[in-house]
Every structure is written in C-alpha cells, then in structure tokens.
C-alpha positions in Angstrom: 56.9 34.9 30.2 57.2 37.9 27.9 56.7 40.4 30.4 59.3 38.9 32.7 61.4 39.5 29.5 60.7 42.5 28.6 60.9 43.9 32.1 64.6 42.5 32.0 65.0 43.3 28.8 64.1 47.3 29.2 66.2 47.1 33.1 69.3 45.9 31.7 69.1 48.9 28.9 69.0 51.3 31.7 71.8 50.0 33.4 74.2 50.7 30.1 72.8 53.7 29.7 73.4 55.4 32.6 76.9 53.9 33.3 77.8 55.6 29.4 76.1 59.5 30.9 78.9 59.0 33.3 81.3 57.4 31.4 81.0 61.1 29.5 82.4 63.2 32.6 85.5 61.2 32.7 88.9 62.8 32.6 87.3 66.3 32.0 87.8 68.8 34.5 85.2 70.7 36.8 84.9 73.6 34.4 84.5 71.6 31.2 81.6 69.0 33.0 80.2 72.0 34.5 80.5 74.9 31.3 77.2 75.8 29.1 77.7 74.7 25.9 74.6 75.2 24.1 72.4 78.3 24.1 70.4 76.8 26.9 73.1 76.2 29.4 72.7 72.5 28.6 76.1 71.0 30.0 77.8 66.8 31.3 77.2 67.6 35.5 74.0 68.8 34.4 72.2 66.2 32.9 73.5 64.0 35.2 71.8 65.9 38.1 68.4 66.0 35.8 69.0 62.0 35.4 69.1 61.2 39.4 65.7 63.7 40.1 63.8 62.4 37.2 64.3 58.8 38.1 64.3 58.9 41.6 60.6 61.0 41.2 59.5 57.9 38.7 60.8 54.9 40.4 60.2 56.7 43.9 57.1 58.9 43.8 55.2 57.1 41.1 55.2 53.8 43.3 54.9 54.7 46.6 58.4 54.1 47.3 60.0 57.3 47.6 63.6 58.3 47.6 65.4 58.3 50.7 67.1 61.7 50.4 65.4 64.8 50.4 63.7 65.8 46.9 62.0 68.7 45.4 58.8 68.5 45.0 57.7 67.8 41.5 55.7 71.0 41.0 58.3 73.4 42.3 59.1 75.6 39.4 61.9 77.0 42.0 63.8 73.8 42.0 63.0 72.7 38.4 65.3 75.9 37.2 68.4 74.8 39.2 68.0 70.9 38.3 69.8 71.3 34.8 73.3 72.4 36.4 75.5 72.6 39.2 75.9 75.2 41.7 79.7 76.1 42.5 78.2 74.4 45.9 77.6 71.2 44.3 80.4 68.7 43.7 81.0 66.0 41.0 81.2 63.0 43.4 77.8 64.5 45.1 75.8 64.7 42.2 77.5 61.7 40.7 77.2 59.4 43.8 73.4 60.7 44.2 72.7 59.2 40.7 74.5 55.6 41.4 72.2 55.6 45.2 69.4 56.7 42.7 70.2 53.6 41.1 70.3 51.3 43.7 66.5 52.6 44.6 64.8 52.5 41.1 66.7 48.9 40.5 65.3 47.8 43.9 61.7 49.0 42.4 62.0 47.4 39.4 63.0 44.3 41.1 60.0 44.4 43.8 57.3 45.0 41.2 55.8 43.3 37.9 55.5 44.9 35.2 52.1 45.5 35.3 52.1 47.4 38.7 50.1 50.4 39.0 51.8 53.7 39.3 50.6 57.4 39.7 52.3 60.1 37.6 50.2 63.2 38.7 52.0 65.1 36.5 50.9 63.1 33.7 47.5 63.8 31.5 46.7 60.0 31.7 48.6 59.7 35.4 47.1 56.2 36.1 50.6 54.0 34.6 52.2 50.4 35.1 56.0 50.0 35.5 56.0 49.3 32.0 55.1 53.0 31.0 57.9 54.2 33.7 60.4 51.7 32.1 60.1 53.0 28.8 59.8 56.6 29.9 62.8 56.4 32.1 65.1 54.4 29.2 63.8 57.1 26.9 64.7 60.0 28.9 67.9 58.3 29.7 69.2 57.9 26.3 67.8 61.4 25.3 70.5 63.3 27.6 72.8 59.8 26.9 72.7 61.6 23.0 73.2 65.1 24.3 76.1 64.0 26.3 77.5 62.1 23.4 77.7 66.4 21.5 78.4 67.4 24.7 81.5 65.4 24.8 82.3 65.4 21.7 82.6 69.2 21.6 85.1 69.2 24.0 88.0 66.6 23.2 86.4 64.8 20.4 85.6 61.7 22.4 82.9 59.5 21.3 81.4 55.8 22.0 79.8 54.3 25.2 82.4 53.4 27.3 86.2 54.2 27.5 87.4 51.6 25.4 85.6 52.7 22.7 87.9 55.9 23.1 91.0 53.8 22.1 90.0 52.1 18.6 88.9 56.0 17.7 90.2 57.6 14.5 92.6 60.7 14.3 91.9 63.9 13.6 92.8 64.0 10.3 90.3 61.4 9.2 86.8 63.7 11.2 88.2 66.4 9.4 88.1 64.9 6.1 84.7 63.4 7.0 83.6 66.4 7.8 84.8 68.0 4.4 82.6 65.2 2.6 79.9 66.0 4.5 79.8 69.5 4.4 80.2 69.6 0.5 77.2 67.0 0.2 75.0 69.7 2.2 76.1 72.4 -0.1 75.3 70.3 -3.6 72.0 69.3 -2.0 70.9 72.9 -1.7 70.3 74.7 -4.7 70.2 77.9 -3.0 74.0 77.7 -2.6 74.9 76.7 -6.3 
C-alpha cells in the first residue's frame, strides 16, 4: 500500500514540475530563453534540453526501455558539453516537444514498473537501483533546474511562481524594490565588517 503511494505520490510531483520548467519560457523571446545568464552559460532552453536527456537516460537506459529517438551516449563528454544550451540549429518547439515525448516515455515506465524494480545506473558508484532511487533522483534534478529557472526568469521580466496565474496576483515593482531595500540593509547590520 505505501509503495503504491509513494510511487504516485513522487509521479504526480514530477508532472508539476516539469510543466512549471516550461511554464518559465513563456512569452520570452528566442534570445532571452536562449541568452547566458550566469557565468556558466546556464540559461531557460537550456535546462530544458538537460531535463529531456537526463530523464529520458533514467527512465529509458536505466530500465531497459530506452528512448525512442536517437540519444547520446551517456559517457560522451562531446555531447555532455552541448546538452546545457541550444544551438542556433535547435528550435524552441524541438527541444520543448522532445521533453513532453520524454514525458510520455518515463510516465509509461513509471506506470509499467513497481517501485521496487531493479534498474542499472552504470554511471553510478552503487549502479544496482529500484525505480524508487530514479524517482527521487529524477524529482530532485527536476526541481533543481525548476529553482534555477525560477532566477532565471526572474532576472529577465521579474516573473515568479509555478504557473501563469501565479503571474497575475504578483506585486508591483515598487513593493520588490522596497523588499529588496529591507533586505539589503539587514545584510549590511549583520556584518560587522561593514559598520
């Protein structure tokens, strides 16, 4: 009974999760989902790319139920260095429509399989795993980038929340800015180097 719960339970996390990573490339344009905007190049189209290899590998791969569509190979440091970001060859509803067949894949896995089956990560010290292990890996992972996405977006028009209409009930400029004050003066007082 609990793992059929918990198997649910940790599924039906995933699926909010990843519909709120591309809820964060709405109504931006191609250079703003595409743009570095951290030292590392980390950038929207990006993680989204990362998201459909990493969980196609992990609910394909690991189970013996690989993904339809042509993949790297996990141990190609080649293809690792371009899975972060998208070439000017790559489009948004490509990478985007990869992710939800993705989906479709690793929900039909999670379906077909209780929660104790065995999986293989042979990238993985300890590579013998159950779906549980994957589960938890994959939601973790997920809302990882789900958080960078959230600066990410943020950084660009000040939009925040999980879905769009969170974006309506959002407060003005005005308000962050006097937040933001508060805060900042708060870090100053608690360091005594700047007194």
């Amino acid at each position: 009974m609990i793992d059929d719960f918990a198997k649910t339970y940790l599924h039906d996390d995933l699926r909010h999760v990843r519909e709120v990573v591309v809820w964060k490339l709405d109504g931006l344009g191609e250079y703003d989902i595409r743009r570095p905007l951290t030292a590392t190049g980390t950038n929207l189209l990006g993680l989204v790319k990362h998201l459909s290899v990493c969980e196609a590998r992990y609910f394909g791969e690991v189970f013996g139920r690989p993904f339809p569509e042509p993949l790297a190979r996990w141990d190609d440091a080649e293809a690792g260095e371009t899975e972060m970001w998208a070439s000017e060859h790559e489009t948004r509803e490509e990478i985007v429509d990869r992710y939800h067949r993705v989906w479709e894949h690793s929900d039909a896995t999670i379906l077909a399989l209780a929660i104790d089956s065995p999986g293989y990560v042979p990238w993985w010290p300890r590579p013998q795993v159950m779906l549980f292990n994957i589960l938890v890996h994959v939601l973790t992972e997920t809302n990882r980038h789900a958080g960078h996405a959230d600066i990410l977006r943020e950084q660009l028009d000040g939009s925040t929340g999980f879905a769009a209409r969170d974006a309506d009930g959002q407060r003005d400029a005005a308000f962050w800015a006097a937040r933001r004050a508060e805060i900042e003066r708060a870090a100053r007082a608690g360091d005594p180097t700047l007194a």
